[in-house]
C-alpha positions in Angstrom: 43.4 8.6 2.5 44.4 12.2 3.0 44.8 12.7 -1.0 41.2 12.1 -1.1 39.4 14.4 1.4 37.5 17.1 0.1 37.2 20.4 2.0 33.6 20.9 2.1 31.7 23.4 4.0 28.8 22.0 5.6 25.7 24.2 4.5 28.1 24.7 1.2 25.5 23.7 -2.3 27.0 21.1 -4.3 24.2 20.5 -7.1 21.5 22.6 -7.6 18.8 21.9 -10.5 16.2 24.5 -11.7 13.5 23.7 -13.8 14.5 20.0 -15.4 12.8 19.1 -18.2 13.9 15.9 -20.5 12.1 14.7 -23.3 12.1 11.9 -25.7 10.8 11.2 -29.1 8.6 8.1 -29.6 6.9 6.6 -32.3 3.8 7.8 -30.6 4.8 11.1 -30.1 6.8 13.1 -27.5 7.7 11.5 -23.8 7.6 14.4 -21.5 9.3 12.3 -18.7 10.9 15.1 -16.4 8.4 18.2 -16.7 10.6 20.6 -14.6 11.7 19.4 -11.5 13.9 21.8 -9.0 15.8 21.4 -5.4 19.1 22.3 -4.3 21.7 19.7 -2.3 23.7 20.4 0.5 27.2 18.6 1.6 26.2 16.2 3.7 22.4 15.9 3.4 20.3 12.7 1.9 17.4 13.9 -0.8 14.9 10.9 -1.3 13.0 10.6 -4.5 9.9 8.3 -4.5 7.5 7.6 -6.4 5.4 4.7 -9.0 7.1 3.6 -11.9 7.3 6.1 -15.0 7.5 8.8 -12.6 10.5 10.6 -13.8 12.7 9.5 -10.7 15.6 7.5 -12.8 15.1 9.9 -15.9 16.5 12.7 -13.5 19.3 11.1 -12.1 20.2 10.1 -15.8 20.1 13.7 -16.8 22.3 15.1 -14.2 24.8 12.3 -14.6 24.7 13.5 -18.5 24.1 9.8 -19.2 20.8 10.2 -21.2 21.0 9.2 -25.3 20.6 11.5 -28.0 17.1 10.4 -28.2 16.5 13.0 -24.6 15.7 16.9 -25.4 17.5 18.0 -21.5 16.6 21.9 -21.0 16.6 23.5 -17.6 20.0 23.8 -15.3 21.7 21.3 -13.4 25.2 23.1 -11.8 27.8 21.7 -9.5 29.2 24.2 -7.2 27.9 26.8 -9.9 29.1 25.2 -12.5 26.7 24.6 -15.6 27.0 20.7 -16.1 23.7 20.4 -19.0 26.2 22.5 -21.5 29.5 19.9 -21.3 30.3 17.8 -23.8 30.3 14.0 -23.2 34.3 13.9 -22.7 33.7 17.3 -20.1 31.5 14.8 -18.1 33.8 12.1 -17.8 35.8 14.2 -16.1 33.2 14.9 -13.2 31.8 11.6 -13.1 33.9 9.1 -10.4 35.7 12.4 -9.0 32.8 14.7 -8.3 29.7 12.9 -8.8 29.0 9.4 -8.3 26.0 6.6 -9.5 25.1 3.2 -7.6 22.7 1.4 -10.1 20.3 -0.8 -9.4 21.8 -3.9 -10.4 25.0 -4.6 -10.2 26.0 -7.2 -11.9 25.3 -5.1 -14.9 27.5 -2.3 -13.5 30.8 -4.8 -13.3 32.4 -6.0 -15.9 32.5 -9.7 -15.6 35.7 -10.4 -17.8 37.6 -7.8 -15.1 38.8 -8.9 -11.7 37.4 -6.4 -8.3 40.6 -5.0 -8.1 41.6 -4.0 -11.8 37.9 -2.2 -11.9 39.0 -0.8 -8.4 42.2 0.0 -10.1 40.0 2.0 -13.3 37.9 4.3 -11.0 40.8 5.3 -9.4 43.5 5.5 -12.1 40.9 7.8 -14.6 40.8 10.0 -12.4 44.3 9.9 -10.4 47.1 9.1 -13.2 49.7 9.9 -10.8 48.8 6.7 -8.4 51.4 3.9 -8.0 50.7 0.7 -8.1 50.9 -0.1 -4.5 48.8 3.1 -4.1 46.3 2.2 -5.9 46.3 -1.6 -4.3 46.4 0.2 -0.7 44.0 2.4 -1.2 41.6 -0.8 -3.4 41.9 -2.5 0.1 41.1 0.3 2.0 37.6 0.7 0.2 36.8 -2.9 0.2 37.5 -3.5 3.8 35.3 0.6 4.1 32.7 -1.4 2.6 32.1 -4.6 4.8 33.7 -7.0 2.5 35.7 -9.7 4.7 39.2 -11.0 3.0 39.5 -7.2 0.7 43.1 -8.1 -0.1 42.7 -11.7 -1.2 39.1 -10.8 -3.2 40.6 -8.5 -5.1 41.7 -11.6 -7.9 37.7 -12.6 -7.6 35.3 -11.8 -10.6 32.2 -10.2 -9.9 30.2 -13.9 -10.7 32.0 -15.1 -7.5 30.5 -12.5 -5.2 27.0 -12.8 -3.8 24.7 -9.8 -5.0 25.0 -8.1 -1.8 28.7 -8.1 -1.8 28.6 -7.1 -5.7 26.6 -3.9 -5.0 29.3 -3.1 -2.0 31.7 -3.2 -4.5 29.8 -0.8 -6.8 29.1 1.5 -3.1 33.0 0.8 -2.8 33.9 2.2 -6.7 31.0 5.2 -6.5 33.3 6.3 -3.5 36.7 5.4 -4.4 37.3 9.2 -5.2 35.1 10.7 -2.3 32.7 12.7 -4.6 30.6 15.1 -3.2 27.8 13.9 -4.7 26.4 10.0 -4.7 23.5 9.2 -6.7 21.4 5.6 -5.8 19.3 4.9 -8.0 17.1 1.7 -6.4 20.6 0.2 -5.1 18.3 -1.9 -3.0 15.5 -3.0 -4.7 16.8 -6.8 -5.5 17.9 -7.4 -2.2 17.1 -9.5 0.4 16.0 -7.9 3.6 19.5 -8.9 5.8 21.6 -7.5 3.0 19.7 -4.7 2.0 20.1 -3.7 5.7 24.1 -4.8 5.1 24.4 -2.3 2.3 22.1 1.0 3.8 24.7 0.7 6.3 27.6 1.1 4.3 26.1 4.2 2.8 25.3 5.7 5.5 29.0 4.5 6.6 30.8 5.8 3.2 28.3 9.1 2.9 30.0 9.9 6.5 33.5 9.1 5.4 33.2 11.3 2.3 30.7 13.9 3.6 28.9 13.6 0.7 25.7 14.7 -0.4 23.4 11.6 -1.5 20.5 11.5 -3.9 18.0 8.0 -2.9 15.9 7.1 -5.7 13.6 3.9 -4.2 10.0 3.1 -4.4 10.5 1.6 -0.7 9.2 3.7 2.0 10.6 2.2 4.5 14.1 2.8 3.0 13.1 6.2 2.6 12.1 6.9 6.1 15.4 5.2 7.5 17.9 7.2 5.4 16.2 10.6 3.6 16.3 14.2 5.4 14.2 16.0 2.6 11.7 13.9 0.3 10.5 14.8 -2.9 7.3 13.3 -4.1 7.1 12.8 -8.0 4.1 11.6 -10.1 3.8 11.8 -14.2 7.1 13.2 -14.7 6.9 16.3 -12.1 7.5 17.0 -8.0 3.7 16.7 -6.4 5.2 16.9 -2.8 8.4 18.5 -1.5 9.5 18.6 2.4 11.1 17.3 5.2 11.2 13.4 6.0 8.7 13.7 8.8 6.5 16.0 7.2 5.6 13.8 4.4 5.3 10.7 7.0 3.3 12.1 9.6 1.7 15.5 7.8 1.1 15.1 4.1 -0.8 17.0 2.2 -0.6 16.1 -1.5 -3.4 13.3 -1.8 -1.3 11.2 -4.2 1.8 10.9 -1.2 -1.2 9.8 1.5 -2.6 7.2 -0.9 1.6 5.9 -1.5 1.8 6.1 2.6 -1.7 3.9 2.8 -0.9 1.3 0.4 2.2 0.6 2.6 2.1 -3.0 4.9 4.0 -3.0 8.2 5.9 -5.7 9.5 6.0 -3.5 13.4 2.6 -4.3 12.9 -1.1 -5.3 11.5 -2.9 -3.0 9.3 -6.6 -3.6 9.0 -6.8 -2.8 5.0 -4.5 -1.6 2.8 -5.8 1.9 0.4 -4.8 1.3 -2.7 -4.7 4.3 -5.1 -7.9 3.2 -7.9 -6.8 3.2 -11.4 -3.2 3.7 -13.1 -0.8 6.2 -13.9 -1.0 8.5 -16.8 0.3 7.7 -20.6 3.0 11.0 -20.6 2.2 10.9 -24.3 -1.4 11.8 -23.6 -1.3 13.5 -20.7 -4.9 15.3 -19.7 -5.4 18.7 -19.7 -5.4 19.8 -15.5 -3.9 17.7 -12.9 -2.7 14.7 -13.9 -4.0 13.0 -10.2 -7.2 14.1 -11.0 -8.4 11.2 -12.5 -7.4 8.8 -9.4 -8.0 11.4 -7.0 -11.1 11.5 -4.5 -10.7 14.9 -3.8 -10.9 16.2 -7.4 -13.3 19.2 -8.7 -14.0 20.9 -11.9 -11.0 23.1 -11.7 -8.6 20.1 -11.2 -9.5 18.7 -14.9 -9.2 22.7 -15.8 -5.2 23.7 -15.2 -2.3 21.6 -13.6 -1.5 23.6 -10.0 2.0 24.7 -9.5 3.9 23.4 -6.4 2.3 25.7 -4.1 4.2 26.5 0.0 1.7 24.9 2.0 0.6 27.9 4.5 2.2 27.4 8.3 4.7 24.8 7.2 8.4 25.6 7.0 9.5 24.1 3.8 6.6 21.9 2.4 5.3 22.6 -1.2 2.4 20.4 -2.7 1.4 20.5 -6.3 -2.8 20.4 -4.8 -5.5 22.8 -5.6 -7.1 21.4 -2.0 -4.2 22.3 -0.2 -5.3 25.0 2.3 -8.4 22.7 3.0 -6.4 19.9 3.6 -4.4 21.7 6.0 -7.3 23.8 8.1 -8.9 20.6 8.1 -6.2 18.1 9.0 -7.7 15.4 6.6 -5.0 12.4 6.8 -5.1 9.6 4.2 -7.8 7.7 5.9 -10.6 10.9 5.5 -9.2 11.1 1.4 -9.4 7.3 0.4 -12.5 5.1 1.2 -10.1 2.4 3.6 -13.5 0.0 3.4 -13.8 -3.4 4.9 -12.7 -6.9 4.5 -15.1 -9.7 3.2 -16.0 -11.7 6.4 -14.0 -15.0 6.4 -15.9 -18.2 5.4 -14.2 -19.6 8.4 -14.9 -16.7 10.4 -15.6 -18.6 14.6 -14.1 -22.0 13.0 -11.0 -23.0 15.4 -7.8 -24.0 12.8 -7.6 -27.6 14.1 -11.3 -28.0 13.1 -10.7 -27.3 9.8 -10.0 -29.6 6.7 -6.5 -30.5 6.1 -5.3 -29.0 2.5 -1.5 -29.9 2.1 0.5 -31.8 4.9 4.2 -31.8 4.0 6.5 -34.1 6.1 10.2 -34.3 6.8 10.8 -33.2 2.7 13.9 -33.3 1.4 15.1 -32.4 -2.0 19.0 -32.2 -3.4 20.7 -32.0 -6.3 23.6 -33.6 -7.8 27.0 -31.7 -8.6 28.5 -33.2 -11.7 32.2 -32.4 -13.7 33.8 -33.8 -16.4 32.5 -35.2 -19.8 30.8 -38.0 -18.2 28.8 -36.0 -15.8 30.7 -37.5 -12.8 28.7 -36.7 -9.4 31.2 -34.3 -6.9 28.6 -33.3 -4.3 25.0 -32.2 -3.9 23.0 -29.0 -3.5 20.9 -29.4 -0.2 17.9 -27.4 -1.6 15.2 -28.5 1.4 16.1 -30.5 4.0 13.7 -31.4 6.5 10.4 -29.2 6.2 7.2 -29.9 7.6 4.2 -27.7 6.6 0.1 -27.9 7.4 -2.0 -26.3 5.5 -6.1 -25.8 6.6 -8.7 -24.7 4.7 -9.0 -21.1 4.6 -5.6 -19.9 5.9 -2.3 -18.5 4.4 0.6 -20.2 5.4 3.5 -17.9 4.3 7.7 -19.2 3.6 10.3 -16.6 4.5 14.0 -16.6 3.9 16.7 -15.1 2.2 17.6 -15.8 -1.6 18.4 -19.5 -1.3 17.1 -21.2 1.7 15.2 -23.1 -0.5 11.4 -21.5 -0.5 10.9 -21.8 -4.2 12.3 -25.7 -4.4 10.1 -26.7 -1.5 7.0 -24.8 -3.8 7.8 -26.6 -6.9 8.2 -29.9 -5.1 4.6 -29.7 -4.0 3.7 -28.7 -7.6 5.0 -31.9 -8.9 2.1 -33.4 -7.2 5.1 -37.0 -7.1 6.6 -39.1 -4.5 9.0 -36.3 -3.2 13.0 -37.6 -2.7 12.5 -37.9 0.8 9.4 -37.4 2.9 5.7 -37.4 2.0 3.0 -35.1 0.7 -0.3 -35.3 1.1 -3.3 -33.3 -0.5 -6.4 -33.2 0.7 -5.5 -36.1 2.6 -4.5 -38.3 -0.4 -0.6 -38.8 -0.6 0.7 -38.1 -4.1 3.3 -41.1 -4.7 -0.1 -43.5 -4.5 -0.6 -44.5 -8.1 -4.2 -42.8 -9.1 -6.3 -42.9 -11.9 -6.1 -40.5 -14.7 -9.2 -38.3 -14.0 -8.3 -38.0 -10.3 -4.9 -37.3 -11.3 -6.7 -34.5 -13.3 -9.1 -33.6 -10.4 -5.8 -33.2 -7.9 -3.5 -30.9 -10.8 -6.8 -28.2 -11.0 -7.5 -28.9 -6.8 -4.1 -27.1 -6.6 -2.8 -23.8 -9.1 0.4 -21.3 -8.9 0.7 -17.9 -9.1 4.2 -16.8 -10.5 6.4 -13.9 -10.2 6.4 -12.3 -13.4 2.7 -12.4 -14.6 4.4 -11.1 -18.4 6.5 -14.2 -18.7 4.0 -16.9 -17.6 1.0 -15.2 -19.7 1.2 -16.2 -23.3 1.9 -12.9 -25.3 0.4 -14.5 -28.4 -2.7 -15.6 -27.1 -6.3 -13.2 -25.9 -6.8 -13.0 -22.3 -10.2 -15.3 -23.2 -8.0 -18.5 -24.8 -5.4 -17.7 -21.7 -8.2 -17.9 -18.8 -10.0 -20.7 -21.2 -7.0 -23.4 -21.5 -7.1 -24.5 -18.1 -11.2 -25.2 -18.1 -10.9 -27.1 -21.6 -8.4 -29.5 -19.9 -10.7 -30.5 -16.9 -13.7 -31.0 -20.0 -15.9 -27.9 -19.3 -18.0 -27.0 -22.5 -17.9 -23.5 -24.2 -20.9 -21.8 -22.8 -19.7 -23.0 -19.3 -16.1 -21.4 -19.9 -17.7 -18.1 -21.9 -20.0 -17.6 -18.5 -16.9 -18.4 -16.1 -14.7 -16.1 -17.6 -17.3 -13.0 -17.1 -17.6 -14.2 -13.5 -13.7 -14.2 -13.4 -13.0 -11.1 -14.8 -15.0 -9.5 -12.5 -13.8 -11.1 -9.7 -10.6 -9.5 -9.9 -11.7 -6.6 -11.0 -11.5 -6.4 -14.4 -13.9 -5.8 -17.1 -15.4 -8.2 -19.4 -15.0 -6.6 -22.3 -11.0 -6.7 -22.4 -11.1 -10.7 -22.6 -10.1 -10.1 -26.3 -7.1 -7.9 -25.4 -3.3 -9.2 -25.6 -1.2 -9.2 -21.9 1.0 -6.5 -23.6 -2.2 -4.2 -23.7 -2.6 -4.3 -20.0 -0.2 -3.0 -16.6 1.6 -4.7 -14.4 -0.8 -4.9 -11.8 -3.6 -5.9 -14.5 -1.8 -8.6 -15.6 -1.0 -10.1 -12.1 -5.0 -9.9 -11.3 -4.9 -11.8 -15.0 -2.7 -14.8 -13.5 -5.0 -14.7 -10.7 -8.4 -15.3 -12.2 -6.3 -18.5 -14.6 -5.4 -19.6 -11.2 -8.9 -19.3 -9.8 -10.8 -20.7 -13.0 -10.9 -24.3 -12.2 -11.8 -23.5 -8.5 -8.8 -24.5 -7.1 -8.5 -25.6 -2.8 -5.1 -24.6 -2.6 -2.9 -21.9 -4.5 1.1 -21.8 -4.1 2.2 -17.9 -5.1 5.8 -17.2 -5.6 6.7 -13.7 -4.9 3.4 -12.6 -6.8 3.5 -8.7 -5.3 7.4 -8.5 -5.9 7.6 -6.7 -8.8 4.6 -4.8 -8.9 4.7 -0.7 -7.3 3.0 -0.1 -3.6 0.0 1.4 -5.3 -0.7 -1.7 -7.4 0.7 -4.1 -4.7 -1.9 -2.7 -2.0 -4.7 -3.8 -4.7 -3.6 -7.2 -5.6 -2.8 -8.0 -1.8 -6.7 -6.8 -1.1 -7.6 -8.7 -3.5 -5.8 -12.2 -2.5 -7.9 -11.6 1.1 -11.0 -11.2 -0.1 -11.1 -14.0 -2.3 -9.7 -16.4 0.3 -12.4 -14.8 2.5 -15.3 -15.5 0.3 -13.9 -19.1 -1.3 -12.1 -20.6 1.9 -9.0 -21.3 -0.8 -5.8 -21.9 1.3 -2.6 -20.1 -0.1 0.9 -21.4 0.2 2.9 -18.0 0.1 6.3 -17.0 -0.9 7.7 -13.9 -0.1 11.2 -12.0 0.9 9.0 -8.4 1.8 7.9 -9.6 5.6 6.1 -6.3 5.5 3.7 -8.0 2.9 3.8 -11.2 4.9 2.4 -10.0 8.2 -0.7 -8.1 6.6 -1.3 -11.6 4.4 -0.4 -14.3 6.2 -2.4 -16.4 9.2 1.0 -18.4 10.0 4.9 -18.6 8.7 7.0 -20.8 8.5 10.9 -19.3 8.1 13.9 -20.9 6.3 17.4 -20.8 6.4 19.1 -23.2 4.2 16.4 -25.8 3.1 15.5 -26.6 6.8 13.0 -24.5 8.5 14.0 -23.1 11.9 10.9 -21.2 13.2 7.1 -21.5 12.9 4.1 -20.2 14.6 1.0 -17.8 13.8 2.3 -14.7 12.7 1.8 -12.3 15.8 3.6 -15.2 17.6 6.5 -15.2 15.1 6.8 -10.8 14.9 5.6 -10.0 18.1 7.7 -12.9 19.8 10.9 -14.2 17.4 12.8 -17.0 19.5 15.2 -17.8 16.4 18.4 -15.5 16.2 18.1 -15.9 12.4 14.1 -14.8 12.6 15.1 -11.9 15.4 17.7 -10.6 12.5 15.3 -11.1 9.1 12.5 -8.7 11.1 14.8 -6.2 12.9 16.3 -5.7 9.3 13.1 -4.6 7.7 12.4 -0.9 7.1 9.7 0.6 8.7 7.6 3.3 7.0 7.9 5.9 10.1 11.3 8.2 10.1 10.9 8.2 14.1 11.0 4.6 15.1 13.9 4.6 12.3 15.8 6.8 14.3 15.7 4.8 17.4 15.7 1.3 15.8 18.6 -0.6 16.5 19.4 -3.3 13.8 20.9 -6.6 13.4 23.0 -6.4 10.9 24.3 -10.1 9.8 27.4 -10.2 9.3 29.0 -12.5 6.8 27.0 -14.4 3.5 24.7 -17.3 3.5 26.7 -20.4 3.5 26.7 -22.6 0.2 24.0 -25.1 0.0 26.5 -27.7 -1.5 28.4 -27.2 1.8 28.4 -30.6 4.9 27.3 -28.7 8.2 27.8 -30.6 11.0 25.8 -28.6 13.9 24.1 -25.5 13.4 23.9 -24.5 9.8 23.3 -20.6 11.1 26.1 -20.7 13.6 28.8 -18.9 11.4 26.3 -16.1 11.4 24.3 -16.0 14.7 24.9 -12.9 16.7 23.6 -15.3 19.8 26.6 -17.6 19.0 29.5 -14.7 19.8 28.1 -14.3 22.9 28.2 -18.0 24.4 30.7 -19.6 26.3 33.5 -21.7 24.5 31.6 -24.9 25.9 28.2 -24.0 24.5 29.6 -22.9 20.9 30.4 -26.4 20.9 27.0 -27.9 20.9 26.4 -25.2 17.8 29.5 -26.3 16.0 28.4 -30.2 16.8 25.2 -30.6 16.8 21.9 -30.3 14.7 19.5 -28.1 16.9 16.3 -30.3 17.3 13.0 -28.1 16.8 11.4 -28.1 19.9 7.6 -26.5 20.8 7.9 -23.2 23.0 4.5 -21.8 23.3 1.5 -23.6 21.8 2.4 -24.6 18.4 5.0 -21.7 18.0 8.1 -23.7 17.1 11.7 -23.2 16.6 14.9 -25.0 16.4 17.7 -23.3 18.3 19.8 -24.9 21.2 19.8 -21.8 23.5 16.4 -20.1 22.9 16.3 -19.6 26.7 19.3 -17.5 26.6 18.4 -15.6 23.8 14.9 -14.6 25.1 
């Protein structure tokens, strides 16, 4: 690897930027999307860029990578080793990028060519850049990167397409490529953000890993705290295209002074812990194209005075602190005064549960799912012969009570979703039973209480945008599902007014399109349809997922105070356990279609006894750079095993960290033998043959 080092000094600059500014022309005028952002990057160090969507954060890393269209006005400087890199040509640039300065994107199937094996797109980054390479150089050194990267096998994978990888393994590869030349400069932009928990913590460990082996300087573009806290030395804070908050890691966790960074840092769950209520910033972000005269915060800020809607303030040092600018008319107040996030936003109180003092096993019974099992057939050939099966959910057992949310955790793949939509059938299940409201759904019923049962129970999806008609108003979209059930029009007109307001909408949009409203709006949209018929029970699949903290804190309020003031039961689905523990009463967690830990959710986090559920929450990124710092992880090694695959003990064996550390005799039982779920304290439940050595 010698051809590749890089002599570096330590403290040496490798990109500065002054005073970025990029533009774009739109149909309704000019984008300011950058509005002069600065900060210089030394070898070695980690530069975090956060912020809500629309901030700028992706349109900056575009702009140094020279990567934006002809559409972008760039002004300002962006030099590499004091070398102006905004006045290259296209073909100058391709000359930097791979070799000096390198881009992880977000998704990386995107970023492979799928009609290219690993190793010939290996073979590319390298090649480009080093013409001189042999063939068994370049296959050497494609190894060499591979196995740098975590991936198991690196000489035989390099024949593999990017479609046979797993998307954790796909986005090592793309780590693996970005480094291939040891730049001095990495740029992430969200190389995280579609990951599961295990292999997001898989991959922040081979950058941290391949930013040590190349000594280069890294730029993290995330929306994740968490992340943030665990990998950034400096943090800048952007909002409506511009910095708002500049400092060190710890200074913007534990002393902010920029209100909009406390409201980011008070909309953020924890899964190290409960939080009492989430502080959602109010309203949305600003249209660029519009933006308001004064400080573009002003409108969402609580702090705000006449001279904030006057004149925009400059990133001001904030007096006695070393190194921390905030864009804040307030900020020597904020300072002398030590206000934190709690004394700026109005953290208020939950609804009091209708339930409140009533013991779970008094409580109605809303879904019982027993021993379910759901697979799917495997078929080749013209005539659709069967091969195998998927084993989608295999063995799960939920309750459900009135007024409690019952969450499912897992990775991509152990079979959350399928177990939702088998419930959603409302049908005699495979194998199994499930019962509603105590009524088991394979009994043959009559049409109207068929009816009564489909509005008892609703579903809240993903992506509000693709299960919200786009041609219809919001009034027809919350209307449809009161027509079916027969309610007549001055019933539904009234209804919808008491909907809209529920979630916090106002009554007047009802004759806008879903287009016209955010992301957030639109989820609180799919809400109120869900709520319309007044449902018992409502299944949500990853509702919060896509949404930014600001918004997610809102909708996640939200969800709690309606099941505090209805009593509805929610079935939750969720890969952000962060989210989980502030929502959920109970959890049930799943690893390949059988679930293999239970319990109320401060049994579960405080007290894990699975090896699998010990991994999922030591994985997850904690918003608080110290505890980062001393945190050791589990990192899993290895992929999730295919569903189509015949286990014949422990599905999780190939993967427990518990497993390597028993005797040859006791791996046995693991490689032999099913574990039987067995209660450990109360009803907290888990199915592991050597829970008592593991604890």
């Amino acid at each position: 690897m010698s051809e590749f080092r890089k002599t570096v000094a330590p403290a040496e600059t490798v990109l500065s930027v002054k005073d970025l500014r990029v533009n774009f022309a739109s149909e309704a005028g000019t984008v300011p999307a950058v509005r002069g952002i600065s900060f210089d990057l030394k070898a070695g160090e980690t530069l975090g860029i956060v912020g809500e969507s629309g901030s700028g954060k992706s349109v900056t890393s575009m702009a140094i990578m020279g990567l934006l269209d002809r559409n972008a006005s760039v002004h300002g400087s962006v030099t590499y080793k004091g070398e102006e890199l905004l006045t290259k040509s296209d073909a100058q640039m391709s000359e930097l990028r791979g070799k000096n300065i390198a881009m992880i994107f977000q998704d990386p199937l995107s970023a492979l060519t799928p009609v290219y094996t690993i190793g010939q797109q290996l073979e590319e980054a390298l090649v480009i850049h080093n013409p001189e390479m042999t063939k068994e150089r370049i296959r050497e050194r494609s190894i060499e990167l591979l196995t740098l990267v975590g991936i198991p096998n690196a000489e035989e994978r390099l024949i593999a397409f990017p479609h046979q990888f797993s998307g954790g393994m796909r986005q090592r590869v793309v780590i693996a490529m970005a480094i291939a030349n040891n730049p001095d400069v990495i740029i992430a932009d969200e190389p995280t953000t579609a990951l599961d928990v295990t292999i997001q913590a898989q991959v922040l460990e081979v950058l941290k890993k391949a930013q040590k082996e190349t000594g280069a300087a890294l730029i993290f573009i995330t929306h994740d705290l968490g992340v943030i806290a665990s990998i950034a030395d400096e943090i800048i804070v952007m909002y409506a295209g511009r910095p708002v908050e500049k400092a060190h890691v710890d200074d913007i966790f534990y002393r902010p002074v920029m209100p909009y960074s406390m409201g980011l840092l008070g909309a953020v769950p924890r899964a190290d812990k409960k939080v009492n209520r989430l502080v959602p910033i109010p309203g949305n972000p600003v249209n660029l194209v519009e933006l308001p005269q004064g400080c573009p915060f002003a409108e969402r800020c609580p702090l705000a005075t006449e001279e904030c809607y006057e004149s925009e303030p400059e990133l001001w040092a904030v007096n006695n602190r070393d190194n921390q600018y905030s864009a804040c008319f307030k900020n020597d107040m904020i300072v002398e005064k030590g206000l934190t996030f709690s004394d700026v936003y109005a953290v208020g109180k939950s609804i009091p549960s209708k339930f409140e003092g009533i013991p779970r096993e008094e409580r109605a019974m809303v879904l019982s799912v027993e021993h379910l099992r759901k697979t799917f057939p495997i078929t080749k050939g013209f005539l659709r012969r069967k091969i195998g099966e998927v084993h989608a959910a295999n063995d799960v057992t939920i309750h459900i009570r009135e007024g409690e949310t019952i969450a499912l955790v897992g990775e991509s793949g152990s079979g959350k979703s399928t177990t939702l939509l088998e419930i959603m059938a409302l049908k005699k299940p495979e194998a199994g039973k499930i019962e509603l409201f105590g009524h088991d759904v394979s009994e043959k019923q009559s049409k109207t209480d068929r009816a009564m049962m489909h509005s008892n129970v609703q579903y809240v999806f993903q992506d509000p945008m693709s299960s919200l008609d786009p041609r219809l108003p919001i009034y027809d979209i919350l209307a449809e599902p009161m027509k079916v059930i027969g309610m007549n029009k001055q019933e539904i007109a009234s209804r919808i007014t008491e909907l809209m307001e529920l979630v916090g909408l106002k009554p007047d949009q009802v004759d806008r399109f879903p287009s016209q409203f955010s992301g957030g709006q639109r989820q609180r949209i799919a809400i109120a349809r869900a709520l319309a018929v007044n449902p018992k029970l409502i299944l949500l699949d990853e509702p919060v997922s896509a949404l930014d903290v600001s918004i997610q804190a809102g909708v996640i309020n939200l969800l709690e105070d309606l099941q505090n003031e209805l009593g509805v039961a929610y079935l939750f689905v969720a890969h952000n356990l962060s989210v989980i523990r502030h929502i959920s009463s109970r959890v049930a967690v799943m690893y390949l279609g059988s679930i293999v830990e239970s319990g109320s959710i401060s049994a579960v986090f405080d007290n894990p006894l699975h090896p699998y559920t010990k991994a999922l929450l030591s994985a997850v990124p904690v918003p608080d750079p110290e505890f980062e710092r001393s945190h050791d992880r589990i990192v899993l090694q290895g992929e999730l095993p295919s569903p189509t695959e015949k286990i014949e003990g422990c599905a999780f064996a190939s993967r427990c960290p518990l497993y390597q550390t028993l005797t040859d005799e006791q791996k046995h039982v693991c490689d032999t033998q099913v574990p039987v779920t067995k209660t450990w304290d109360t009803d907290h439940r888990a199915a592991c043959h050597w829970i008592s050595i593991g604890r």
